[in-house]
C-alpha positions in Angstrom: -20.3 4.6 19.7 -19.6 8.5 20.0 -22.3 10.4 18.0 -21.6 13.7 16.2 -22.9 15.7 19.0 -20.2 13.8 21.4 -17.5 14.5 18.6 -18.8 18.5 18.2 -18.4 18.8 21.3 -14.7 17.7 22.5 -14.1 20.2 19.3 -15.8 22.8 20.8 -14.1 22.4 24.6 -10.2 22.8 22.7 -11.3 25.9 20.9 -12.5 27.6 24.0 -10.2 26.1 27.0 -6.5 25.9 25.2 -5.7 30.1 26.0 -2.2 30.1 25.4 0.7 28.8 24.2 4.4 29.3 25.4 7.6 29.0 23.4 11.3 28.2 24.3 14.2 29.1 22.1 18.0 27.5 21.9 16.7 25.4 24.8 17.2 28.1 26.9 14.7 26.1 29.9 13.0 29.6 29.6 9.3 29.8 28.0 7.7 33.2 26.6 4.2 33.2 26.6 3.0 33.4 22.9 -1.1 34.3 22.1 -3.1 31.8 19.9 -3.4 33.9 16.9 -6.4 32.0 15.0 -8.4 29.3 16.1 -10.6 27.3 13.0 -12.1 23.9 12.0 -10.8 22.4 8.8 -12.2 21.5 6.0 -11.5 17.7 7.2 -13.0 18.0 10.7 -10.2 18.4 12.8 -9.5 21.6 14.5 -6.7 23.8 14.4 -5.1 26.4 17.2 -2.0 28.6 15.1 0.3 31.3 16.9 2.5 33.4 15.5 6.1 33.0 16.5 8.3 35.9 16.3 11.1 36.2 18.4 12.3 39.6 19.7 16.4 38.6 19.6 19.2 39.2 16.6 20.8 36.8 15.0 19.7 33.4 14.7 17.6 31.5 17.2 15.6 28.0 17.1 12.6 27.5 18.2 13.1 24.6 20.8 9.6 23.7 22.2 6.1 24.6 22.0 3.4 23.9 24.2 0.0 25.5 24.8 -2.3 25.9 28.2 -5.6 25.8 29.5 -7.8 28.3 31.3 -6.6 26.8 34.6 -2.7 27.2 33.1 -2.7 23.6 32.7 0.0 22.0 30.1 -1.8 20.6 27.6 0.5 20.0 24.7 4.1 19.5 24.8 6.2 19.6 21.3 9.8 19.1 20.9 11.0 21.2 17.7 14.3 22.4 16.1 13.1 24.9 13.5 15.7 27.5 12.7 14.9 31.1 12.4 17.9 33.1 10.8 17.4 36.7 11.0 15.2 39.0 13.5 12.6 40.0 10.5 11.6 36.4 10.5 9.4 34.7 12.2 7.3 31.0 11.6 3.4 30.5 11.8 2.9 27.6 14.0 -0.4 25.3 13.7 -1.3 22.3 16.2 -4.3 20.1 14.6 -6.3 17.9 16.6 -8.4 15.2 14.9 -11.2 13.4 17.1 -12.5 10.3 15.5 -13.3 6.6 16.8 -11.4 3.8 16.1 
Protein backbone atom coordinates (compact mmCIF):
# COMPACT_ATOMS: atom_id res chain seq x y z
CA UNK A 1 0.00 0.00 0.00
CA UNK A 2 1.16 3.73 -1.05
CA UNK A 3 1.90 5.72 2.15
CA UNK A 4 1.26 9.48 2.46
CA UNK A 5 4.73 10.31 1.74
CA UNK A 6 4.26 8.19 -1.77
CA UNK A 7 0.85 10.12 -2.25
CA UNK A 8 2.71 13.74 -1.29
CA UNK A 9 4.89 13.18 -3.49
CA UNK A 10 3.14 12.34 -7.07
CA UNK A 11 1.30 15.78 -5.76
CA UNK A 12 4.32 17.49 -5.54
CA UNK A 13 5.91 16.21 -9.10
CA UNK A 14 2.45 17.71 -11.09
CA UNK A 15 2.72 21.07 -9.34
CA UNK A 16 6.29 21.51 -10.40
CA UNK A 17 6.69 19.56 -13.86
CA UNK A 18 3.14 20.43 -15.74
CA UNK A 19 4.64 24.29 -17.18
CA UNK A 20 2.16 25.01 -19.57
CA UNK A 21 -0.90 24.60 -21.11
CA UNK A 22 -1.97 25.29 -24.72
CA UNK A 23 -5.44 26.07 -26.04
CA UNK A 24 -7.21 25.66 -29.57
CA UNK A 25 -10.23 27.61 -30.52
CA UNK A 26 -13.12 26.79 -33.35
CA UNK A 27 -10.96 23.70 -33.94
CA UNK A 28 -8.76 25.66 -35.78
CA UNK A 29 -5.79 22.52 -35.47
CA UNK A 30 -3.84 25.65 -34.13
CA UNK A 31 -2.79 25.75 -30.27
CA UNK A 32 -1.75 29.09 -28.36
CA UNK A 33 0.28 28.58 -25.57
CA UNK A 34 -1.66 29.67 -22.37
CA UNK A 35 0.48 30.12 -18.73
CA UNK A 36 -0.83 28.15 -15.60
CA UNK A 37 -2.18 30.99 -13.74
CA UNK A 38 -2.39 29.36 -10.09
CA UNK A 39 -1.31 26.14 -8.95
CA UNK A 40 -2.96 24.89 -5.22
CA UNK A 41 -4.00 21.76 -3.18
CA UNK A 42 -7.65 21.55 -2.25
CA UNK A 43 -9.10 21.32 0.66
CA UNK A 44 -9.92 17.51 -0.35
CA UNK A 45 -6.39 16.54 -1.32
CA UNK A 46 -6.38 16.71 -4.82
CA UNK A 47 -4.41 19.27 -6.64
CA UNK A 48 -5.47 21.82 -8.93
CA UNK A 49 -3.41 23.63 -12.07
CA UNK A 50 -6.03 26.78 -13.41
CA UNK A 51 -5.12 29.11 -16.51
CA UNK A 52 -6.84 31.92 -17.56
CA UNK A 53 -8.30 31.70 -21.02
CA UNK A 54 -8.77 34.84 -22.82
CA UNK A 55 -8.73 34.95 -26.31
CA UNK A 56 -7.32 37.91 -28.29
CA UNK A 57 -10.16 37.61 -31.44
CA UNK A 58 -13.82 39.56 -31.90
CA UNK A 59 -16.77 38.07 -32.06
CA UNK A 60 -17.47 34.78 -30.78
CA UNK A 61 -15.07 31.87 -30.44
CA UNK A 62 -15.14 28.31 -28.62
CA UNK A 63 -12.68 27.06 -26.82
CA UNK A 64 -12.10 23.66 -28.58
CA UNK A 65 -9.25 21.81 -26.60
CA UNK A 66 -7.03 22.20 -23.74
CA UNK A 67 -4.11 20.47 -22.92
CA UNK A 68 -1.16 21.20 -20.70
CA UNK A 69 2.91 20.23 -20.90
CA UNK A 70 5.65 19.20 -19.07
CA UNK A 71 9.12 20.65 -18.57
CA UNK A 72 10.35 18.42 -21.40
CA UNK A 73 7.12 19.83 -23.61
CA UNK A 74 5.67 16.57 -23.15
CA UNK A 75 1.60 16.34 -23.65
CA UNK A 76 0.30 15.49 -20.61
CA UNK A 77 -3.36 16.13 -20.60
CA UNK A 78 -5.51 16.24 -23.55
CA UNK A 79 -9.30 17.74 -23.09
CA UNK A 80 -11.88 17.92 -25.71
CA UNK A 81 -14.29 21.01 -24.83
CA UNK A 82 -16.99 23.18 -26.51
CA UNK A 83 -17.28 26.16 -24.19
CA UNK A 84 -18.54 29.24 -25.96
CA UNK A 85 -17.16 32.61 -25.39
CA UNK A 86 -19.39 35.39 -26.91
CA UNK A 87 -17.75 38.64 -26.93
CA UNK A 88 -13.87 39.70 -26.86
CA UNK A 89 -14.18 41.16 -23.03
CA UNK A 90 -14.82 37.68 -21.96
CA UNK A 91 -12.81 35.18 -21.11
CA UNK A 92 -13.29 31.52 -18.87
CA UNK A 93 -11.03 30.39 -15.87
CA UNK A 94 -10.11 27.00 -16.60
CA UNK A 95 -9.10 24.34 -13.61
CA UNK A 96 -7.77 20.68 -14.21
CA UNK A 97 -7.95 18.64 -10.72
CA UNK A 98 -6.01 15.68 -10.15
CA UNK A 99 -6.94 13.33 -7.34
CA UNK A 100 -4.31 10.49 -6.31
CA UNK A 101 -5.79 7.89 -4.11
CA UNK A 102 -5.58 3.90 -3.99
CA UNK A 103 -8.17 1.75 -4.91
Amino acid sequence: MLTEKAFDSFKTFVETNIAYAKVEFDKSGELERVAIHRRERLKDGRVALSLSITPEKSGETVVTRVQLYDNNNDLWADKEEDILLKDVQEGVLYRFSFDFREV
